[in-house]
DRENPA-3360 file (N, C-alpha, C; in nm, 2 decimals, always signed):
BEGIN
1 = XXXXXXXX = +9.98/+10.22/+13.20/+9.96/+10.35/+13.27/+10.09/+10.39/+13.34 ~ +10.09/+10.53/+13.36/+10.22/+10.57/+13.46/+10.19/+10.57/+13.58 ~ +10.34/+10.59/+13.61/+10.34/+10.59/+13.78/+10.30/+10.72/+13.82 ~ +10.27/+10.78/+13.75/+10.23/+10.94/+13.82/+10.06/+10.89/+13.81 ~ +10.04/+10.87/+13.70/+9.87/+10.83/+13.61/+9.79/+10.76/+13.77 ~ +9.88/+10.66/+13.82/+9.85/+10.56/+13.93/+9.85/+10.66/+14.07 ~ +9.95/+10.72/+14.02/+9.94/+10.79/+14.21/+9.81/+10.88/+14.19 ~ +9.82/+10.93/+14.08/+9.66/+11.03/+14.11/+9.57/+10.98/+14.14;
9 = XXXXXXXX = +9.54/+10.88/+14.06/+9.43/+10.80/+14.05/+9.37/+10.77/+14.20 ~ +9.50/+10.67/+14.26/+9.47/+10.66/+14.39/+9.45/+10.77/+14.47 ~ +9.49/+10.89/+14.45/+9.45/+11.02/+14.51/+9.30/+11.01/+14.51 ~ +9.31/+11.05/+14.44/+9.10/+11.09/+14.37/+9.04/+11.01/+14.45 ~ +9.11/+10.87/+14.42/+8.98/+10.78/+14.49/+9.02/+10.74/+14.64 ~ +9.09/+10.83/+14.72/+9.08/+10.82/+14.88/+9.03/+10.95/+14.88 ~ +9.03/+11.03/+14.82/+8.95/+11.15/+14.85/+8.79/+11.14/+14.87 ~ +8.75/+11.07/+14.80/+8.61/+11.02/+14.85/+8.58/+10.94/+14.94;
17 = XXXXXXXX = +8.65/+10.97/+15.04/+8.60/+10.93/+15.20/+8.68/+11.04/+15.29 ~ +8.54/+11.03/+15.35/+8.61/+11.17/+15.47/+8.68/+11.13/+15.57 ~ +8.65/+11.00/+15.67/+8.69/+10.98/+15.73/+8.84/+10.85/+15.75 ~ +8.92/+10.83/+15.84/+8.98/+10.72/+15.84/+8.95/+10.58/+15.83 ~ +8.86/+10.63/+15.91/+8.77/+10.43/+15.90/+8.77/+10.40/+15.84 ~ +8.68/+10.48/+15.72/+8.63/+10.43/+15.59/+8.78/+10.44/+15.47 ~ +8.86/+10.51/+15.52/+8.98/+10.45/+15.41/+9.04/+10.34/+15.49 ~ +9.05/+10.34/+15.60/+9.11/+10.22/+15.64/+9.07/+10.07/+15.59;
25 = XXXXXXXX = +8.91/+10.08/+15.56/+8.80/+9.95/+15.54/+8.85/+9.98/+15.34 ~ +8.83/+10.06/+15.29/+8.91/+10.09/+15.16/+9.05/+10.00/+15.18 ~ +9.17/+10.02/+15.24/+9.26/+9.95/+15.24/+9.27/+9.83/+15.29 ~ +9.20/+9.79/+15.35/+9.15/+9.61/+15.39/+9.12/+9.56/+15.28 ~ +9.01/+9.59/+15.19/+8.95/+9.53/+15.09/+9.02/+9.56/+14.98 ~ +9.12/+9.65/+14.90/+9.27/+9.62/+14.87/+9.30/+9.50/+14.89 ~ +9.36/+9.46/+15.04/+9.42/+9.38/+15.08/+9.37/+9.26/+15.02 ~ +9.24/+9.26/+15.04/+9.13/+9.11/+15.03/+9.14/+9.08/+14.89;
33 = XXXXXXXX = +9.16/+9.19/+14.78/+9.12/+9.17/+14.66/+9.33/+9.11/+14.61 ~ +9.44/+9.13/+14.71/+9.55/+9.04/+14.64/+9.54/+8.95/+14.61 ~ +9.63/+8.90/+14.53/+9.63/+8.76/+14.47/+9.75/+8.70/+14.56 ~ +9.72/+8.63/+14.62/+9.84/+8.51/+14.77/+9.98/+8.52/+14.70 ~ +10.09/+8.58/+14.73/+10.19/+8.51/+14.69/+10.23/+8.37/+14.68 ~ +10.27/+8.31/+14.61/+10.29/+8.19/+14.61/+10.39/+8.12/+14.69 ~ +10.36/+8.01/+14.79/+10.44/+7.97/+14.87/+10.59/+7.95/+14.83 ~ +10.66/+7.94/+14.73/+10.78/+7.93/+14.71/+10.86/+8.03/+14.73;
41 = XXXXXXXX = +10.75/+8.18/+14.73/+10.83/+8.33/+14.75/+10.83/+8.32/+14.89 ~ +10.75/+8.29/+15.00/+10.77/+8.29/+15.12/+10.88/+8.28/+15.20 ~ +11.02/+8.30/+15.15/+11.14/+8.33/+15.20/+11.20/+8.44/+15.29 ~ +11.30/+8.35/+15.37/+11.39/+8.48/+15.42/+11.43/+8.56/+15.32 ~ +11.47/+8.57/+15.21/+11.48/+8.69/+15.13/+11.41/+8.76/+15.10 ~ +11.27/+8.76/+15.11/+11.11/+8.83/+15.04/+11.07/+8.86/+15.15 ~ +11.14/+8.88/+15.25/+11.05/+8.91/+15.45/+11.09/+9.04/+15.41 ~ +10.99/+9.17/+15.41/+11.05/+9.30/+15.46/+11.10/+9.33/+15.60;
49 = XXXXXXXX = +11.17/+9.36/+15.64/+11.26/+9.40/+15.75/+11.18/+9.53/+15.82 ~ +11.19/+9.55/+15.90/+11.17/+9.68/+15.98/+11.00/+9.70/+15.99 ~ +10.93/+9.56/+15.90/+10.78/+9.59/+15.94/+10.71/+9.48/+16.10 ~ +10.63/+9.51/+16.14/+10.59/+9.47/+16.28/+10.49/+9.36/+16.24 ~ +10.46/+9.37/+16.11/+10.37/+9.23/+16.09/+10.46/+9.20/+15.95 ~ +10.45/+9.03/+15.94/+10.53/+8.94/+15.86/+10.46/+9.02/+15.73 ~ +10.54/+9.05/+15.63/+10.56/+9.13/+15.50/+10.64/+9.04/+15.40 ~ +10.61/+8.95/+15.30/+10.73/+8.94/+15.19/+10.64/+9.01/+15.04;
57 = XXXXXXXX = +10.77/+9.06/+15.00/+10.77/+9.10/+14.86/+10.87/+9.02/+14.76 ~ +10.82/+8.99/+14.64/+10.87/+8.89/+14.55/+10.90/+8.97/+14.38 ~ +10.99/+8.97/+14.34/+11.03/+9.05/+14.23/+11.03/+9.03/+14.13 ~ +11.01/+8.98/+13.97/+11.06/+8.92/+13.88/+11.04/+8.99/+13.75 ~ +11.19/+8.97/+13.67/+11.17/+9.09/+13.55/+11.17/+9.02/+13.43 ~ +11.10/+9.09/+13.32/+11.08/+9.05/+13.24/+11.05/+9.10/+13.14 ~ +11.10/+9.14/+13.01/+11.07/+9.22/+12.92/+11.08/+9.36/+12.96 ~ +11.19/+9.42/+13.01/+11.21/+9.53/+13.09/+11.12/+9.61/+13.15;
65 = XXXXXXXX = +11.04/+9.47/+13.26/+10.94/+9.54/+13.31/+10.97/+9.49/+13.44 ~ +10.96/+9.55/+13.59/+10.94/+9.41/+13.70/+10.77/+9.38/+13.72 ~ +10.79/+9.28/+13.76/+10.61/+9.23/+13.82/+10.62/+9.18/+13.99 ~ +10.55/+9.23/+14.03/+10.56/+9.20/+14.18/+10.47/+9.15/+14.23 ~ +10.53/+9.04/+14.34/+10.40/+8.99/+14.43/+10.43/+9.02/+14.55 ~ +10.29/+8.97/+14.63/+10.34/+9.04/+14.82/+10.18/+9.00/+14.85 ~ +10.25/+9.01/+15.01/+10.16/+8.95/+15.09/+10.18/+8.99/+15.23 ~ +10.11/+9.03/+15.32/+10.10/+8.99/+15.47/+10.03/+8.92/+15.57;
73 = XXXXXXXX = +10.05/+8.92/+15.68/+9.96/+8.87/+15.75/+9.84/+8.91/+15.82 ~ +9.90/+9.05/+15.81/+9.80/+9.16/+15.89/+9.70/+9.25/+15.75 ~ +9.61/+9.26/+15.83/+9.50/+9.32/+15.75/+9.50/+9.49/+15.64 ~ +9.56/+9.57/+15.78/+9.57/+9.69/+15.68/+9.72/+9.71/+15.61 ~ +9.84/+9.60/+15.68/+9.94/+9.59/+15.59/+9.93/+9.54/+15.48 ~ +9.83/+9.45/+15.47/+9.80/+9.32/+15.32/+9.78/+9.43/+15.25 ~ +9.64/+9.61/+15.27/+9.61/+9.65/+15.19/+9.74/+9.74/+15.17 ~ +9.83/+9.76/+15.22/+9.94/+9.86/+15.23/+9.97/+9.83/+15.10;
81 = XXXXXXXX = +10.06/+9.68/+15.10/+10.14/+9.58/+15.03/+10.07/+9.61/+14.88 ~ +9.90/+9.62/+14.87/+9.81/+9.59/+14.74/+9.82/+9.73/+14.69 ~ +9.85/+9.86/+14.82/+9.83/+9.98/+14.75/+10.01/+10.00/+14.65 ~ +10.08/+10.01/+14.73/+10.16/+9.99/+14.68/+10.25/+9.90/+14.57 ~ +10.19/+9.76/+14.56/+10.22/+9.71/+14.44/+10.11/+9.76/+14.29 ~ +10.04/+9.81/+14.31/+9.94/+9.85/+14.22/+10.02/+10.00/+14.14 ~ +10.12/+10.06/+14.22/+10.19/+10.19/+14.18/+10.28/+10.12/+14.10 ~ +10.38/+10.00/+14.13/+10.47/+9.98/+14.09/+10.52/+9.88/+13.97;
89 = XXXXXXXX = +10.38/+9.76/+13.98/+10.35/+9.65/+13.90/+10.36/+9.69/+13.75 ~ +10.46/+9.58/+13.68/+10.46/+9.60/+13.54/+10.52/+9.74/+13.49 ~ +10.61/+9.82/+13.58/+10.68/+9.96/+13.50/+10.84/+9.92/+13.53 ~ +10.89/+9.99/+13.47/+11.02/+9.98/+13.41/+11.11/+10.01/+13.52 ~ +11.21/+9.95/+13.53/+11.33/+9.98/+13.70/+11.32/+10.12/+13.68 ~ +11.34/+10.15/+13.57/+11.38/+10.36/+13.60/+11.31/+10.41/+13.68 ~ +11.15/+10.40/+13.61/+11.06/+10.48/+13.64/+11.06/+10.46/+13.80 ~ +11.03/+10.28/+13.86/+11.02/+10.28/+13.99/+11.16/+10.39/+14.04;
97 = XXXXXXXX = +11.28/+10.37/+14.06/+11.41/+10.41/+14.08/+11.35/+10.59/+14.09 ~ +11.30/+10.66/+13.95/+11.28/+10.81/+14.01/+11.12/+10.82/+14.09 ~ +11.07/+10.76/+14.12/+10.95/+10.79/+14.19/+10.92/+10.82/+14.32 ~ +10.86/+10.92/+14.32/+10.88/+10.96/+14.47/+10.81/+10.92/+14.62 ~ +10.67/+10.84/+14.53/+10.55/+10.79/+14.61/+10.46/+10.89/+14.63 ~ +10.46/+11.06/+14.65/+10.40/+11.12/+14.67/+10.29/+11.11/+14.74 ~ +10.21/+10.95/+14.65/+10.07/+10.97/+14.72/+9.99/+10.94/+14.81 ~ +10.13/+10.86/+14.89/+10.10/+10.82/+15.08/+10.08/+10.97/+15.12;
105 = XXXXXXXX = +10.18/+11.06/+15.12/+10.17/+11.16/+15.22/+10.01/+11.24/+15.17 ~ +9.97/+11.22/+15.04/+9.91/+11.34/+14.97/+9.74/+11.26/+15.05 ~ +9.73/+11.11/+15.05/+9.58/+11.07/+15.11/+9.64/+11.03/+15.26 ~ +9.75/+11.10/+15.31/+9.75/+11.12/+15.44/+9.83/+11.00/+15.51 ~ +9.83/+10.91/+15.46/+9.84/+10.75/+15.45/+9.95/+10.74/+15.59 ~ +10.09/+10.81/+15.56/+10.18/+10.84/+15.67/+10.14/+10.84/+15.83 ~ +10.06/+10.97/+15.83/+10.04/+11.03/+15.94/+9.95/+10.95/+16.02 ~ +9.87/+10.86/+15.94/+9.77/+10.80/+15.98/+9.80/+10.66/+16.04;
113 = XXXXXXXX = +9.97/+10.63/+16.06/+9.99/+10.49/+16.04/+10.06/+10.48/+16.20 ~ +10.06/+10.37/+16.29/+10.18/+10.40/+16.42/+10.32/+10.38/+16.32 ~ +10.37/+10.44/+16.47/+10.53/+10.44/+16.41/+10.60/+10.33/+16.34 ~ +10.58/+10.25/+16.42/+10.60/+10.10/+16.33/+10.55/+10.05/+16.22 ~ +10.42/+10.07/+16.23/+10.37/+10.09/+16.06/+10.45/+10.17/+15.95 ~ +10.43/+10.28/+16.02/+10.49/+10.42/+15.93/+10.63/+10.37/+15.88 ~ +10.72/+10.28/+15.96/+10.90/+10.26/+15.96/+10.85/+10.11/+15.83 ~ +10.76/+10.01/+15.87/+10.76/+9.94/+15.73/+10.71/+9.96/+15.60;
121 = XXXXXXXX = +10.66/+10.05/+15.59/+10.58/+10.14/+15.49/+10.69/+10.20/+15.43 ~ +10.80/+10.27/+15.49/+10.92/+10.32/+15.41/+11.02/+10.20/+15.41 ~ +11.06/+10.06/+15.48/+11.10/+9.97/+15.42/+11.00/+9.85/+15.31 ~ +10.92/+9.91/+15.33/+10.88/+9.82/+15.17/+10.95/+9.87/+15.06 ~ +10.88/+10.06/+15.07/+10.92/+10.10/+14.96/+11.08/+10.09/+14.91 ~ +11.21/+10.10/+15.04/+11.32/+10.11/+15.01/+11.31/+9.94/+14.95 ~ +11.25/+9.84/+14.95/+11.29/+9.74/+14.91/+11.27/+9.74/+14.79 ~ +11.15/+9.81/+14.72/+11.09/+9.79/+14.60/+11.22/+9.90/+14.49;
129 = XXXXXXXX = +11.24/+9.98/+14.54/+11.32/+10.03/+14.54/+11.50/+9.97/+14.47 ~ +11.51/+9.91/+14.59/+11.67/+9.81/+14.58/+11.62/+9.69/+14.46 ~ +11.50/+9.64/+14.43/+11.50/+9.56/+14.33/+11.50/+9.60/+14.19 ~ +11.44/+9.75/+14.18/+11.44/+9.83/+14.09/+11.56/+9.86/+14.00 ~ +11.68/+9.91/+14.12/+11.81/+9.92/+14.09/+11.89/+9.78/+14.05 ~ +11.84/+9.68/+14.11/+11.90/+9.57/+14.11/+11.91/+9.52/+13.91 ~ +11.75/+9.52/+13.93/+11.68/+9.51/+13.78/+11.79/+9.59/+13.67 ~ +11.78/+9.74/+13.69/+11.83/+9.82/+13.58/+11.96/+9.78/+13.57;
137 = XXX = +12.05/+9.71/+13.64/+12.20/+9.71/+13.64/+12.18/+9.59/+13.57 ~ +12.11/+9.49/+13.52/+12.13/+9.32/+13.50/+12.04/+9.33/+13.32 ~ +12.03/+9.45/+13.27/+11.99/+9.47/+13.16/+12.11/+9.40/+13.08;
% end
């Protein structure tokens, strides 16, 4: 599926809740449903930077695709971590590299987060990002 296919998707289905709560309890259970990164990724290199709860992301390509794992410690970042690896999992460095995310701002996701949330939310993505680039150059 595309990364556009995925962002709508996730559109649609936060649109069926009216309020925050209930997407918030929506993005917990995301969280709940990750699969643990594996203690070996647990490194200083896999810590996202600029998030307020401990964050690693882990990268690995293969068949010109990346696959990603991730993890936190905190509850609605775990589901952040699960929304966002579900956009990016298994597609090609390009596609990550032009994508814009659109579909935090569009189920509101941003506005809804504190500042500090809101600042690791844009360094995940710049990380997911820098592995993307990293990937496309090592072809």
């Amino acid at each position: 599926m595309t990364i556009e296919k995925i962002q709508e998707e996730i559109i649609s289905e936060f649109s069926v809740f009216d309020d925050w709560m209930d997407k918030y309890a929506h993005l917990i259970e995301m969280g709940n449903e990750l699969a643990p990164i594996d203690e070996k990724h647990k490194i200083d290199q896999n810590i996202i930077r600029g998030c307020q709860s401990q964050v690693w992301i882990n990268a690995e390509y293969d068949d010109g695709k990346i696959t990603f794992q991730g993890e936190s410690d905190a509850l609605i970042v775990k589901g952040m971590v699960a929304l966002m690896l579900r956009v990016v999992n298994g597609q090609k460095p390009e596609a990550i590299i032009n994508t814009d995310f659109h579909f935090v701002d569009a189920i509101g996701l941003k506005e809804h987060l504190s500042p500090t949330r809101s600042n690791g939310l844009l360094a995940m993505i710049k990380q997911i990002k820098l592995y993307a680039v990293a990937y496309s150059r090592s072809k």
